[in-house]
C-alpha positions in Angstrom: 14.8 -68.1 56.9 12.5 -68.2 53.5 8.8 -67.6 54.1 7.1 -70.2 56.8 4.6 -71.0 54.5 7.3 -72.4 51.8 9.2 -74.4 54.4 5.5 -75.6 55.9 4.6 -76.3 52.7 8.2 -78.7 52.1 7.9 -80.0 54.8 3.7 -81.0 54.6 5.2 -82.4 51.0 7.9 -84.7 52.5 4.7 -85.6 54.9 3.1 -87.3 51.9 6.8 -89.8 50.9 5.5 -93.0 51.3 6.1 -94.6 54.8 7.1 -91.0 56.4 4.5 -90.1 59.6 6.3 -86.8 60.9 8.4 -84.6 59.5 10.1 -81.6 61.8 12.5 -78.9 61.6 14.2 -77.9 64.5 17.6 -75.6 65.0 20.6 -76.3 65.6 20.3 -75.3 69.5 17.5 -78.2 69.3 14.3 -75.8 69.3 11.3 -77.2 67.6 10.6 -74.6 64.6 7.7 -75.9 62.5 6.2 -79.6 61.4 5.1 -82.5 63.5 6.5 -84.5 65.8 5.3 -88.0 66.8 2.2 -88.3 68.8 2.4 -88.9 72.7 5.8 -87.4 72.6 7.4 -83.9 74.1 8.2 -81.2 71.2 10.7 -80.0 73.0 12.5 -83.4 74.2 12.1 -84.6 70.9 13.8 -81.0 69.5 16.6 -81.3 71.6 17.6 -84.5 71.3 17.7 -84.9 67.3 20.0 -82.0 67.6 22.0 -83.3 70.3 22.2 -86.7 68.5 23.3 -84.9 64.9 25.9 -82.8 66.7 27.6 -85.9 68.1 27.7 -88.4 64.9 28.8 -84.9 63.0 32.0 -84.8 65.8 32.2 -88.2 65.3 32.5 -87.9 61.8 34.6 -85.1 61.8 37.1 -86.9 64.5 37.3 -89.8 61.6 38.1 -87.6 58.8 34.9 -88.4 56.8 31.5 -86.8 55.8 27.9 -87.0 57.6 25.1 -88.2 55.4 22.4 -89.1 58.0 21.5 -90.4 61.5 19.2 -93.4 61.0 17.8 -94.3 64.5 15.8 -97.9 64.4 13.5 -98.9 66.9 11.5 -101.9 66.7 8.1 -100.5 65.2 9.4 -96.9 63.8 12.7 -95.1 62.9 13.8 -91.6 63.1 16.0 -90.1 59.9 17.8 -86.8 61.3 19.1 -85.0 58.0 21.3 -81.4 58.3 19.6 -78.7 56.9 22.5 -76.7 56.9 24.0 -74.4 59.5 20.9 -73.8 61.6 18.5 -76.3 61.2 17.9 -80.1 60.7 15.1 -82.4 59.7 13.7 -85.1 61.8 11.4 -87.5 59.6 9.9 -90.6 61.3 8.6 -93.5 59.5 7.0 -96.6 60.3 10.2 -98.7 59.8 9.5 -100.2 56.6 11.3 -98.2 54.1 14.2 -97.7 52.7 15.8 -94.8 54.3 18.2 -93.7 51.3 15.1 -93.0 48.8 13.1 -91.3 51.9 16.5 -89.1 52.1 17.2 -88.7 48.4 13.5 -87.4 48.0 13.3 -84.9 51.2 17.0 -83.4 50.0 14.7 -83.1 46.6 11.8 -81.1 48.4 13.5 -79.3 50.6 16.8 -78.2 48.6 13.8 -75.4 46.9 13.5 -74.1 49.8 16.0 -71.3 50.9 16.5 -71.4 54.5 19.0 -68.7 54.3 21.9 -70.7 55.7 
């Protein structure tokens, strides 16, 4: 993976998109690696089910013969954006519901495409 401090410092940047709260990576095998996670709630929980939850919609996706761009989870005060950062890692970016998810993506794919995360 590139230097901590360059994904810390992608991820802390994505922190400051407007209506984003947290902003996580995690693997693949749904460890938490670096960021935040919402308040009140279990790193490792939270972890390991954004990476269970990618896996399936990318099978799902796969199965239907078409690509994955995100997993948009809405709940009635916040939602949860799960984004694949490659071949070991994904992001988890809450925000406080009000945005529009496709420029919140569009802009951390911007940040976080400078980082290498040697996938």
């Amino acid at each position: 993976m590139a230097d901590l401090s360059l994904v810390k410092n992608a991820l802390d940047t994505m922190k400051k998109i407007e209506h984003v709260i947290d902003v996580s990576l995690v693997s693949r095998g749904g460890l938490f690696v670096l960021g935040e996670v919402p308040k009140g709630v279990h790193e490792e929980t939270y972890a390991a089910m954004s990476a269970i939850l990618l896996g399936a919609a990318e099978t799902t996706s796969a199965e239907m013969k078409d690509s994955l761009n995100h997993v948009s989870v809405k709940m009635t005060e916040r939602n949860v954006l799960l984004l694949s950062g490659g071949n070991r890692y994904l992001l988890t970016i809450t925000t406080d519901g009000k945005e529009n998810c496709e420029d919140v993506i569009k802009t951390a794919v911007q940040i976080i495409s400078k980082v290498d995360l040697n996938i």
